[in-house]
N, C-alpha and C positions, 0 to 999 in steps of 0.2 A: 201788447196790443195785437188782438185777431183779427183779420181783416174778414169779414160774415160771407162773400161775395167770392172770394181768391184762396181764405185760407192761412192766406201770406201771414207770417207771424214776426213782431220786432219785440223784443228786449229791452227797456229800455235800462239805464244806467247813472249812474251819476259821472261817470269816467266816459261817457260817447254819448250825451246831450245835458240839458238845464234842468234836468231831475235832482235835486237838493238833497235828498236819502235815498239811501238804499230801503231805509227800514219802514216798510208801509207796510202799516198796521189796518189799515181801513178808508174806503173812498166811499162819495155820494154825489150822484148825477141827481146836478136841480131839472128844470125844466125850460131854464135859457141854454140847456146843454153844457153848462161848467160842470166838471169835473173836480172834487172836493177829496184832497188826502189829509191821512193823520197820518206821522211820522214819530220815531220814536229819536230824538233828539234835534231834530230840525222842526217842531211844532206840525202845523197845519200851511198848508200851500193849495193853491186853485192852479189846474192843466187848464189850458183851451188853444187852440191851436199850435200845437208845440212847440208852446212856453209855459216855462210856471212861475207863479208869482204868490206874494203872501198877503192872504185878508189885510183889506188895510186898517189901521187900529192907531188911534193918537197918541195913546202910549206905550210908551216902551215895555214897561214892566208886562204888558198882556204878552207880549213873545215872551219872556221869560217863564212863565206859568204856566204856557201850553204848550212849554219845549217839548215835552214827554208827552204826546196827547196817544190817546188809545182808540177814540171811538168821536165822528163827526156825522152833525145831521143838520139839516135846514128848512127854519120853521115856517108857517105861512106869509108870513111879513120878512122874510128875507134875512132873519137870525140867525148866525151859525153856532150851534153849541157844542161845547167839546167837551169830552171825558179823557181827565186826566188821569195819569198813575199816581199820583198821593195829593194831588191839591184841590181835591173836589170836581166842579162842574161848573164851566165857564163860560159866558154869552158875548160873543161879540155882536153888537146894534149894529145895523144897515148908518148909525151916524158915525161911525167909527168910534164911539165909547165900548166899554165894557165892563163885566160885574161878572162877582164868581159868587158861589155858594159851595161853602167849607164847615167843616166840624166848629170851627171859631164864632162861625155868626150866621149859624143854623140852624135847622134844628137834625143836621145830619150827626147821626152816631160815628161815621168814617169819613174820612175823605180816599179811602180804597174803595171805587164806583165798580161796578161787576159789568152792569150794562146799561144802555137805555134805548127807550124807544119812545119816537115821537107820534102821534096822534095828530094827524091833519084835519079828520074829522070834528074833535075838538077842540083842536088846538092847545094840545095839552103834552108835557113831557113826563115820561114818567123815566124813574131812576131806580136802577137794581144794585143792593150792597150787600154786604157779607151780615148783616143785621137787621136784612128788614129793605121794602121796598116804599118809594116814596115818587106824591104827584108833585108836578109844580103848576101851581094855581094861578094863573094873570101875569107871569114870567116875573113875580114876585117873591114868594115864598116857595118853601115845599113841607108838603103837609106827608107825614108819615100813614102807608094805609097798612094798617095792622094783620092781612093778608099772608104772610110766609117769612120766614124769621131768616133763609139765606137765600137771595135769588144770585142763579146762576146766569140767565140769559132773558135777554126778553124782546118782541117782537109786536109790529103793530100790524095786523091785517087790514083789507084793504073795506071791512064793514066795520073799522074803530075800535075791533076788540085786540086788546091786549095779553100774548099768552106769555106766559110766566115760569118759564124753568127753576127746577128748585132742585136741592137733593133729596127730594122726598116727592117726587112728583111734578105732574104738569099741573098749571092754575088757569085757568081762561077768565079775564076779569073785564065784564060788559061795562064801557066803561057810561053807556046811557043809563041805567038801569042801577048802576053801581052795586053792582053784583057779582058774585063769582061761584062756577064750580071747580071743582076739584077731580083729575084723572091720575088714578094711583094702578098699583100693580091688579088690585081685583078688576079693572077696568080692562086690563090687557098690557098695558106697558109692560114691554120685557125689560125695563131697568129703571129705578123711580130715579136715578140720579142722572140729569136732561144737563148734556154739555152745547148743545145747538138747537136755535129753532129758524127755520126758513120758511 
């Protein structure tokens, strides 16, 4: 924690406060100001006034599933979705139920998820896997878009469009328009294999 005003910087720990992991993998500030981690073996947990606590969820078996989680976001209705390390992609509801989407009852090729990014403008998730990238349509299904055979990362800007790291290139895919081009090495990229996009 930096403090913007002083500078002053703390550490925090799981051995000198109520921080649950050492191992965070990834956070997301909503807009009531919580603070949203994913951990690599203590799941997902919410900071807010230094405390932290975990999504609450009626069953059990949902912490077991998103003990490993890699990657959290939160959708306009107050969903938090998580990406796991091998069990697909998980929704926790604002009623405290939950549903995952897995290789078993999907139409996913993997349950090894690369990345995602959500769409507030649509309202829409999309999911990056080592075979192909996929939307999910009405927090129902996910539809495979036939776009790039291995996404490495993906990111949503702030006019809805979706860019697409691939090892072969960047992808920008409009997602009004349901459109996409393609920025490869003739374009200028000094290296078509995109590890981050910010």
């Amino acid at each position: 924690n930096v403090d913007i005003n002083t500078g002053a910087q703390r550490m925090f720990s799981t051995s000198d406060s109520l921080l649950p992991s050492n191992l965070i993998l990834d956070s997301f500030l909503d807009n009531d100001g919580n603070l949203y981690f994913s951990t690599y073996g203590n799941g997902p947990f919410i900071w807010k006034n230094g405390m932290a606590s975990r999504p609450m969820c009626s069953d059990p078996e949902f912490y077991e599933t998103v003990r490993f989680c890699r990657e959290i976001q939160k959708d306009n209705s107050g969903n938090l979705w998580l990406r796991t390390f091998s069990k697909g992609i998980c929704c926790l509801k604002t009623d405290g139920t939950w549903e995952s989407w897995h290789i078993g009852n999907s139409s996913l090729k993997t349950n090894h998820l690369t990345s995602m990014a959500y769409s507030p403008q649509q309202d829409r998730l999309y999911i990056g896997t080592g075979v192909g990238l996929y939307e999910m349509s009405e927090r129902t299904s996910l539809m495979p878009l036939n776009i790039c055979d291995y996404v490495t990362e993906l990111h949503c800007d702030s006019k809805g469009y979706i860019w697409i790291g691939s090892n072969d290139g960047l992808l920008v895919l409009d997602t009004w328009r349901k459109a996409y081009f393609k920025v490869s090495a003739e374009d200028g990229l000094s290296d078509v294999r995109i590890k981050a996009i910010t």
